[in-house]
C-alpha distance (Angstrom), angle and dihedral (degrees) to the residues before:
residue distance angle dihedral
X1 . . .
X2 3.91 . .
X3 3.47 118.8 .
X4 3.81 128.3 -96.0
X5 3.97 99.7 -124.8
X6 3.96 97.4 168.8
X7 3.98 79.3 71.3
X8 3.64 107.5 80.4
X9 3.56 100.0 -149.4
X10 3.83 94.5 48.4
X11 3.68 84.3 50.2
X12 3.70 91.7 56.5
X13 3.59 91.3 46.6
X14 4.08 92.8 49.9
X15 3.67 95.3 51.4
X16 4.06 88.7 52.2
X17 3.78 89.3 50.4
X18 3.67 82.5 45.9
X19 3.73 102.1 47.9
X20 3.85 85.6 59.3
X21 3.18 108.1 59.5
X22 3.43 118.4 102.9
X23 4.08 99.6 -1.9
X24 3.63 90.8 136.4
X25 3.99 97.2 60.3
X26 3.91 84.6 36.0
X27 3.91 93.1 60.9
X28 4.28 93.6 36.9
X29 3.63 77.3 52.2
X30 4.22 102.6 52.2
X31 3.50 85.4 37.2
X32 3.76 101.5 53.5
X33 3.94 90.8 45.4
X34 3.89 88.2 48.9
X35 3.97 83.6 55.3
X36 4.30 90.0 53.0
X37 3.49 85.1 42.5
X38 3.79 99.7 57.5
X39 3.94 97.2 36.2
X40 4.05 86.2 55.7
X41 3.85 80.2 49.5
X42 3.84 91.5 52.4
X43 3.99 89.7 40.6
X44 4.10 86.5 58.8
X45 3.65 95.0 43.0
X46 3.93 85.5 57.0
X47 3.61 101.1 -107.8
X48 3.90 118.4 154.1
X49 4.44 91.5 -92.7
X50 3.65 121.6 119.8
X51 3.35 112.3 -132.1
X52 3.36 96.8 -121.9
X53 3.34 94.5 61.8
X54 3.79 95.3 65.0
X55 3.82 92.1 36.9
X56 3.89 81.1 54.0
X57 3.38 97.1 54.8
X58 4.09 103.0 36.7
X59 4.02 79.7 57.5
X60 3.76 98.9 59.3
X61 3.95 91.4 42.1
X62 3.56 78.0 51.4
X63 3.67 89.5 50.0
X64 3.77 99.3 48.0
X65 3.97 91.5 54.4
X66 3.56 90.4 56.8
X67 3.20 88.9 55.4
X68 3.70 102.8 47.4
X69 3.99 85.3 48.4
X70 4.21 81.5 58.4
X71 3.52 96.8 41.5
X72 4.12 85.5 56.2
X73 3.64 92.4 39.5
X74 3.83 99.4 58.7
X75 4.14 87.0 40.1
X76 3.41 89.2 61.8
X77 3.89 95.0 43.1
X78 4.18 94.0 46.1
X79 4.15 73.2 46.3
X80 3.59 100.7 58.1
X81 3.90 89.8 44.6
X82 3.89 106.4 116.7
């Protein structure tokens, strides 16, 4: 059953539901990119990474945000369903 969100608490309630959904996939994800992000950085500083490498690896972080975003999209949208 969808939600009553002209009630304040239930709205409350909802967005907590909502906020955890997905957290896991959304940290892997910020975590991941943070890894591409700091073996680019050790690429320009001259350290022994290819490039693509850390291009490689900022993409799939990239990747597995996108799909936590998804995952809490279609949760809300099988949510909503009455």
């Amino acid at each position: 059953m969808a939600p009553n969100l002209n009630d304040p608490q239930e709205r409350a309630a909802y967005h907590r539901e909502l906020a955890g959904v997905g957290v896991r996939l959304r940290r892997w994800g910020i975590a991941i990119a943070l890894a591409g992000a700091l073996l680019v950085l050790a690429y320009k500083r001259g350290l022994a990474v290819p490039l693509w490498l850390g291009a490689g690896v900022l993409g799939i972080g990239l990747l597995v945000l996108v799909a936590a975003v998804s995952t809490r999209a279609a949760y809300h949208r099988l949510r909503m369903r009455n």
